[in-house]
N, C-alpha and C positions, 0 to 999 in steps of 0.2 A: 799269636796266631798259630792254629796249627798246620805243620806240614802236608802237604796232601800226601796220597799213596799212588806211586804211579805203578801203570803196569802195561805190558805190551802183549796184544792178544795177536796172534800169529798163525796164517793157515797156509800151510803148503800140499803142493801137487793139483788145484785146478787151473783154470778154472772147467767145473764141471757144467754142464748145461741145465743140469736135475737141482744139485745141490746150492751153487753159490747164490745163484736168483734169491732164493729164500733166504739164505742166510746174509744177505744184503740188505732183504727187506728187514728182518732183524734187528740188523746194526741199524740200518735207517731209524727205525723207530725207537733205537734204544738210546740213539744220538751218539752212536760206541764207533768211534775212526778205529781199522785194523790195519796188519801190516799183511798182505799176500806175496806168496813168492810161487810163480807163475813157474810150471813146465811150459817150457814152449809148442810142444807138440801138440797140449789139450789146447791152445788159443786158439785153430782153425776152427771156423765156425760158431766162437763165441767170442768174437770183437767186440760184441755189441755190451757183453758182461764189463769186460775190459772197462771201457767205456765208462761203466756207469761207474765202475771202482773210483777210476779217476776224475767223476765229474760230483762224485758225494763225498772224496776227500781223505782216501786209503793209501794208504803209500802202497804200490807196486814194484816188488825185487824181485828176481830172478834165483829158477832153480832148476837150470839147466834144461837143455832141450827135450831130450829123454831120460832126465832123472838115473843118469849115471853116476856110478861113483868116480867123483873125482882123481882121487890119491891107486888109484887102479889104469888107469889111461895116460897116454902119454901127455906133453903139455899142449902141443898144436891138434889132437884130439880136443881135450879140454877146452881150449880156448876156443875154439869153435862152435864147440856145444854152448857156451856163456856168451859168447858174438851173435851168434843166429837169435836166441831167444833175445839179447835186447835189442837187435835191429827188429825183431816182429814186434817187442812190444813198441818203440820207439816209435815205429810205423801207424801205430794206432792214438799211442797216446803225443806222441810229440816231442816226450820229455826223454834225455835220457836218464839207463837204468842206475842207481846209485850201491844198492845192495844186493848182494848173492844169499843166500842160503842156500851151500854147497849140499847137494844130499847125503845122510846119514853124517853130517857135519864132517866127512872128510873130505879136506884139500889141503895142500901144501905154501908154503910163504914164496919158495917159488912160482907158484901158479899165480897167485896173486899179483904175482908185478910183471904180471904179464895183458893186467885186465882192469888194473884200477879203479878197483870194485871194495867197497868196505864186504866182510865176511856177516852175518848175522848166525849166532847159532839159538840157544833157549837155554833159560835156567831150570823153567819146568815142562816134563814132557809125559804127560798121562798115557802113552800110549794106543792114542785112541784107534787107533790105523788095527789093532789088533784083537778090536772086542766091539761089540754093539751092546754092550752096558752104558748106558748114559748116565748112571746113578754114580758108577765106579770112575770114570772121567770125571766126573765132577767133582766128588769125594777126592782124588788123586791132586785138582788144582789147588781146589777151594782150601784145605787142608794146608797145605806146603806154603801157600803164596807170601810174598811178602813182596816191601817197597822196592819198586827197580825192574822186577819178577820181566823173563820174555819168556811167552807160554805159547808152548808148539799143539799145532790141531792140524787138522785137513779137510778143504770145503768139499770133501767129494766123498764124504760118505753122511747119512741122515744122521744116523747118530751122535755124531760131532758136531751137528748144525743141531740138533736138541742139547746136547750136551753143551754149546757156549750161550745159547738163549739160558739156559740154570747159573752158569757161570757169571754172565754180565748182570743178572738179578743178585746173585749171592755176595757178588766181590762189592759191587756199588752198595747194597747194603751194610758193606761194609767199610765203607766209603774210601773203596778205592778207584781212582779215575784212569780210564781207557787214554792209551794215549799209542800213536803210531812208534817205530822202532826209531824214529831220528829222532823225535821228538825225546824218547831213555833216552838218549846216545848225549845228547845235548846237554840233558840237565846233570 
């Protein structure tokens, strides 16, 4: 039998009010579970997204309140910023938060055992935060990906939410299967 190909589709800094809707109904219809790491600041106002993340099956991680850099602030800064956002998310969804994606993937091992939080970073990162090319994001993934692969996006800009509608058509054609960040972490 052959192995499948796993891979973990990842969007950080919404949720957006424009952007993740759509890009929800997407995954919806593409049957593609993803991993989101929530600012805290953008959830006012869009509990209702929250929500749907968690009742269609997305794993929900944290990436700090205002998308500060970690490894720049002190640790009771820090820890604050990672506490506030998963008491707001906790608050909505019920559960608590399991993973961080520290932004610009810096934090410290001491930060860590301060919060008891698994780290998430990515193996691929197209860039997309810095172009509105959807052809070159995609190109960037599709190209690189391989078995295991955590692929960084962000649901708050259109282009990224065009860019992983090509991506979930290209990789599954290539038969690789969507799968949330615990779900890697596991196998």
């Amino acid at each position: 039998m052959k192995e499948k190909k796993l891979v973990a589709l990842t969007f950080d800094d919404g949720p957006s009010s424009e952007c993740t809707p759509r890009l929800l109904d997407i995954l919806k219809k593409e049957n593609v579970k993803a991993t989101f790491f929530l600012v805290g600041k953008n959830i006012k106002e869009n509990e209702d997204i929250v929500i749907r993340m968690k009742n269609e099956g997305h794993l929900i991680g944290n990436h700090t309140y205002s998308h500060i850099k970690l490894d720049e602030c002190n640790i009771s800064s820090a820890v604050g910023e990672i506490n506030k956002t998963n008491e707001i998310i906790k608050s909505i969804t019920g559960e608590d938060v399991k993973y961080i994606r520290p932004p610009y993937g810096a934090y410290s091992d001491k930060l860590l055992s301060h919060v008891n939080m698994t780290p998430v970073l990515w193996s691929i990162d197209p860039d997309d935060w810095a172009t509105t090319d959807t052809a070159y994001v995609v190109k960037s993934v599709v190209y690189k990906v391989k078995n295991g692969d955590i692929i960084l996006l962000h649901d708050i800009y259109d282009s990224s939410v065009e860019a992983a509608l090509e991506i979930i058509d290209r990789l599954s054609s290539k038969g690789f299967v969507f799968v949330t960040v615990d779900q890697l972490m596991l196998d």
